[in-house]
C-alpha positions, 0 to 999 in steps of 0.5 A, spaced: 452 804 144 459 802 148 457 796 149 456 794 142 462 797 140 465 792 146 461 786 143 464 788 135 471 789 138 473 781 137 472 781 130 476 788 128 482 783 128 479 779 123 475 784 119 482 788 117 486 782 116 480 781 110 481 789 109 488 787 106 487 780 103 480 779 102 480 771 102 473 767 101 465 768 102 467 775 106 472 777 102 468 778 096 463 781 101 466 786 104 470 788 097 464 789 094 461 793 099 467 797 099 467 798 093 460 803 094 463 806 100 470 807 098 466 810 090 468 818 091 475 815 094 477 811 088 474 815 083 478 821 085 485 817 086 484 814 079 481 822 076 488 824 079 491 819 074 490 822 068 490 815 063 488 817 057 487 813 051 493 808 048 496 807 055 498 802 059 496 802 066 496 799 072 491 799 079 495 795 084 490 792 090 485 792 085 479 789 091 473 790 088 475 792 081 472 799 080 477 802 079 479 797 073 473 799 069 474 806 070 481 805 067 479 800 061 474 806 059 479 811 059 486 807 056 481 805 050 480 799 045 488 801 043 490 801 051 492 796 056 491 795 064 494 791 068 490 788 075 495 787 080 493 783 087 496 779 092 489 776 094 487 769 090 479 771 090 480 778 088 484 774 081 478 769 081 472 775 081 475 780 077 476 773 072 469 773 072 467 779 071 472 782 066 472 776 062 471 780 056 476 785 057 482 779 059 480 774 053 481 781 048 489 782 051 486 789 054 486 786 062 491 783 064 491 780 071 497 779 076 497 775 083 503 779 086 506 783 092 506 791 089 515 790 092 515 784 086 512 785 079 514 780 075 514 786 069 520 789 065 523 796 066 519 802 063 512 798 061 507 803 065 505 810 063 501 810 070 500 806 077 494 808 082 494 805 088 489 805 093 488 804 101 493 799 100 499 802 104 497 801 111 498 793 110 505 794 108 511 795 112 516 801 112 522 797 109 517 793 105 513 799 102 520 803 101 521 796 097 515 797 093 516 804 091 523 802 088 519 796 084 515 802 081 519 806 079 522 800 076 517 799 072 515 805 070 517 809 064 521 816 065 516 822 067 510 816 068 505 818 074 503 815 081 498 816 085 497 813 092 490 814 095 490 813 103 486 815 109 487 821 113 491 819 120 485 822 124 480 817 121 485 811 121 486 813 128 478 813 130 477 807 126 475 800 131 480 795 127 486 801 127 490 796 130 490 791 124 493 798 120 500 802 120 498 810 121 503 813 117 503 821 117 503 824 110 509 828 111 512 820 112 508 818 106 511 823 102 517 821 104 516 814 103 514 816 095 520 821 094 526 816 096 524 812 090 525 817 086 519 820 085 516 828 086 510 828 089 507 835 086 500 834 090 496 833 097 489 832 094 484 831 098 478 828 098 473 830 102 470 836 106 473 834 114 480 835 117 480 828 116 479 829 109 483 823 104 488 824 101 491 822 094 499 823 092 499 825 086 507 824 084 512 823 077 518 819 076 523 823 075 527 823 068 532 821 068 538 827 067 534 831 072 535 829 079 
């Protein structure tokens, strides 16, 4: 078995690179592959978003696009999702497959670094984000926090799924990941203005994921 693992250790650099810009033939599968791996993750992140009909919303690092199709269920005919993401296969394949949806106005897809959305302020009832921020720096990901609470509405809710440390820690391609504690997540969250009032997790074990529920807080009540 050791040896196996030796064999695989070269392409660990290249499978985490795919992991946070899936780009090509293998970024399509890989995405979608995680897309059945990652299914209770995702869904329990976007369940903790609470999107109800009318809304507008917006998955950041949709990957595979799961989760989009969750939230055009919940927002309704009369609601909106946005679809952001850095990677230029992940727009071609969600073009594909939620041409419906994008030609009626419901969808919109954005090709953008979460620091950098080209929105106004106070547009989105709720953001959702899943394991996106072990691809992003500590100045870049206090940057990219400050950019949703921009665009957030006052009172409007943020939900960031990530890995426990533990299982990033055990994971063959942790060197192609930063390893945050979630003391230091938290941190990273309420410095942009946010409260985070829940540590959900999902999952049975001590590494149990984690989903950070949080709110903008209003203004006149920081």
């Amino acid at each position: 078995m050791l040896a196996g693992v030796r064999i695989w250790l070269p392409f660990m650099g290249p499978f985490a690179r795919q992991l946070g810009f899936p780009s090509g033939w293998w970024g399509r599968r890989i995405t979608n592959g995680l897309n059945i791996f990652n299914r209770r993750v995702m869904e329990g992140s976007v369940a903790a978003l609470k999107a109800s009909s009318g809304e507008t919303v917006a998955d950041i690092g949709f990957g595979g696009g799961h989760v989009l199709a969750i939230l055009l269920d919940q927002v309704g005919a009369h609601g909106r999702v946005y679809g952001i993401d850095i990677s230029p296969t992940m727009i071609a394949q969600a073009q594909r497959r939620f041409e419906e949806f994008i030609s009626t106005d419901r969808l919109r897809l954005v090709e953008a670094p979460m620091r950098k959305l080209p929105f106004g302020d106070a547009i989105l009832d709720g953001v959702v984000t899943v394991n996106t921020i072990y691809y992003i720096s500590d100045e870049e990901l206090a940057a990219s926090f400050t950019e949703l609470a921009r665009v957030l509405r006052p009172g409007g809710r943020l939900v960031v799924g990530a890995a426990d440390p533990a299982f990033v820690q055990a994971t063959p391609w942790r060197d192609g990941l930063i390893n945050r504690p979630p003391t230091e997540v938290i941190a990273l969250i309420e410095g942009a203005g946010f409260v985070v009032h829940e540590d959900l997790r999902i999952g049975e074990s001590e590494r149990a994921f984690h989903v950070y529920v949080a709110a903008l807080v209003e203004r006149g009540n920081n």
